[in-house]
C-alpha positions as CSV (number, residue, x, y, z in Angstrom):
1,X,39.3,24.8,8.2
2,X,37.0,21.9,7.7
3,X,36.3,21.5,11.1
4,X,35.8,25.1,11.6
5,X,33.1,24.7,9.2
6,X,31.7,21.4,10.4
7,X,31.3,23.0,13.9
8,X,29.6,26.1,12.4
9,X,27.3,24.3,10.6
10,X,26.9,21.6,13.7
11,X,26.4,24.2,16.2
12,X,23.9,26.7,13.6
13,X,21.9,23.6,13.5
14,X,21.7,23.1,17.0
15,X,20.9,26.5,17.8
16,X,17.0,26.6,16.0
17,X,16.4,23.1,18.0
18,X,17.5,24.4,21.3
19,X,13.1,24.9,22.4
20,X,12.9,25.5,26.0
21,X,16.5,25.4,26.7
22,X,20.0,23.8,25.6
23,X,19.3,20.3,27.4
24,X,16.8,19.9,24.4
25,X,19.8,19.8,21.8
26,X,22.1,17.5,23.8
27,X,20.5,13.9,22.7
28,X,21.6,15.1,18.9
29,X,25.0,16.8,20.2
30,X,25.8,13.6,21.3
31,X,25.0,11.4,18.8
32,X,26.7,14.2,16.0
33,X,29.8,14.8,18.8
34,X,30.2,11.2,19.6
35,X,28.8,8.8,16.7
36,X,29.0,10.9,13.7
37,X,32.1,13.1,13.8
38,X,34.0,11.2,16.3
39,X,35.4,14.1,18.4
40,X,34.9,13.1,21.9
41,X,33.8,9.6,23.2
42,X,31.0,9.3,25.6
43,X,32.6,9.9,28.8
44,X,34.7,13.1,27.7
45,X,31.1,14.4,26.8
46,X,29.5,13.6,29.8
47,X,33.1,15.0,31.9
48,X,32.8,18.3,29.1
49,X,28.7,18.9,30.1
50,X,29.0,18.2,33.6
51,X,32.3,20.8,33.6
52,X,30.1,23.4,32.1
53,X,27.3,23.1,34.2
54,X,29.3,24.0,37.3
55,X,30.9,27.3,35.4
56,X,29.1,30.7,35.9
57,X,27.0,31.5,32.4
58,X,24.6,29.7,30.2
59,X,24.6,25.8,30.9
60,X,25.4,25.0,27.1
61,X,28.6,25.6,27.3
62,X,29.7,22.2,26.7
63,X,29.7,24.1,23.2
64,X,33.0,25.9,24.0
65,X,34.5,22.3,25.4
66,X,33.0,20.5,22.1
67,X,34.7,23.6,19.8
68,X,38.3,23.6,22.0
69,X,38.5,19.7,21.7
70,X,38.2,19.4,18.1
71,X,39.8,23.1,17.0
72,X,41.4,25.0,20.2
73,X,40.1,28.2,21.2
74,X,39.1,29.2,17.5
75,X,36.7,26.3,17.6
76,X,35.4,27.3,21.1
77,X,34.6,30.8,19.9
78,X,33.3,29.3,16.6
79,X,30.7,26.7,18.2
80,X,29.7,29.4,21.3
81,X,28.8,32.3,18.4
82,X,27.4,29.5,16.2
83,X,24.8,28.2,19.0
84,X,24.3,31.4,20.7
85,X,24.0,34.3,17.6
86,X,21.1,32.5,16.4
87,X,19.0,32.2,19.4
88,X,20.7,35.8,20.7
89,X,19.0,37.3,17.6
90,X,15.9,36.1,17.1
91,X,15.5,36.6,21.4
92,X,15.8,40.6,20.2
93,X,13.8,40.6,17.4
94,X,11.0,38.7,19.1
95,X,11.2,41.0,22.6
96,X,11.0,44.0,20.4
97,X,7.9,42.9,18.2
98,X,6.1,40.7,21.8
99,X,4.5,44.2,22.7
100,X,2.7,44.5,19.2
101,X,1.7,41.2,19.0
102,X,0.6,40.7,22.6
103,X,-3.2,39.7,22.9
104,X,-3.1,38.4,19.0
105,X,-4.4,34.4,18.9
106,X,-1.3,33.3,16.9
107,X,1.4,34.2,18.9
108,X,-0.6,33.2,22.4
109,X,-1.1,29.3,20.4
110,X,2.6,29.0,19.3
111,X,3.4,29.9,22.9
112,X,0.7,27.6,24.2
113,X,2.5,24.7,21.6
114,X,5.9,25.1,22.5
115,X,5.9,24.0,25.8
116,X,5.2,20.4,25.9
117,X,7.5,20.4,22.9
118,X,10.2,22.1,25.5
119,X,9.4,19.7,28.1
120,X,10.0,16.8,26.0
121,X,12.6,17.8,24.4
122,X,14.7,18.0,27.9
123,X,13.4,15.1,29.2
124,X,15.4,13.5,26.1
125,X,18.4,15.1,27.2
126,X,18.2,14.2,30.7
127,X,17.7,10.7,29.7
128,X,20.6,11.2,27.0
129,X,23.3,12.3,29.2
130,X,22.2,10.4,32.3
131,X,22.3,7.2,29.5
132,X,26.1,8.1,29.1
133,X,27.0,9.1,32.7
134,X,25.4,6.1,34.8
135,X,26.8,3.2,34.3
136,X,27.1,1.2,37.4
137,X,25.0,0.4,40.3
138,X,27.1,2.9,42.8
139,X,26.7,5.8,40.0
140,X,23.0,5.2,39.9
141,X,22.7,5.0,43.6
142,X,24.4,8.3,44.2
143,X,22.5,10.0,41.3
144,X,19.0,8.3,43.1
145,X,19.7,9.6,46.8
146,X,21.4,13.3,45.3
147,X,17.4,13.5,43.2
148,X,15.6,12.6,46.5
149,X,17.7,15.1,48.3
150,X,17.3,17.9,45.5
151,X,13.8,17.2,45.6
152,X,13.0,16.9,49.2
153,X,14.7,20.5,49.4
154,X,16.7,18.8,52.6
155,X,20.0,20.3,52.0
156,X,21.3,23.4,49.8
157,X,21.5,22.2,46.0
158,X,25.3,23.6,45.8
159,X,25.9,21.8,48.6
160,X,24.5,18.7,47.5
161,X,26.1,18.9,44.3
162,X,29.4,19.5,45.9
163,X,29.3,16.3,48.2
164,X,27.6,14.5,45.4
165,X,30.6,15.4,43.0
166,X,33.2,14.6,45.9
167,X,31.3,11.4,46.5
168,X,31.7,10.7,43.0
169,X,34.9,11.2,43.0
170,X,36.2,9.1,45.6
171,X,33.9,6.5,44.0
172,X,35.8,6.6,41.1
């Protein structure tokens, strides 16, 4: 029961930080999943986020892997409500009041505000998992050329990941 309640309040917390997206939240996921509560090491949350991002749905949900490690599949559906209800919510409450306040100065600055907060916030996380998941010269080679190649447009990206990931693979 503790640890249903540790990854409530984990995952609640999370969930009002998670500005601009969920890679925002992944520098302090890590460091609470990892460092503080011990439930994964650093390569079983870099396996666990790079598993969700190739599953249909949002891209968080290395929440449900985080919740099934440390308490099955009542911990998966305890950190996915937990980091989701929150932001789920207050998405409805604001979409329904947006028409009302459109054209106000307020809501048009806080918009304004939030996104180089967004932007920085994922650049942490990028930095974060990409910390955790290169660790050798042949990792950051392959994670280099697959950028250039995303960025370049040369190739489709699911194709790219897909020979990336194999290339990884039979690096490893």
């Amino acid at each position: 029961m503790a640890s249903l309640l540790a990854l409530a309040g984990l995952f609640l917390r999370l969930s009002f930080l998670a500005i601009g997206g969920g890679i925002g939240v992944i520098p302090e996921m890590v460091r609470q999943v990892v460092t503080v509560h011990g439930w994964l090491t650093p390569r079983e949350f870099v396996d666990g986020y790079a598993l969700s991002q190739v599953t249909p749905g949002p891209g968080m949900l290395v929440v449900a892997f985080v919740g099934y490690r440390v308490a099955g599949l009542l911990g998966a559906v305890v950190a996915v409500t937990a980091m989701f209800g929150p932001a789920s919510l207050l998405t409805w409450v604001v979409a329904h009041s947006w028409e009302r306040l459109r054209g106000r100065p307020w809501p048009e600055a806080v918009a304004r505000a939030l996104a180089p907060l967004a932007i920085g916030l994922m650049a942490a996380g990028v930095y974060t998992v990409g910390r955790s998941a290169l660790t050798d010269a042949p990792t950051m080679a392959l994670a280099g050329v697959t950028a250039l190649v995303l960025g370049r447009r040369w190739a489709s990206p699911v194709l790219v990941i897909l020979l990336a990931g194999l290339a990884g693979w039979l690096m490893g």
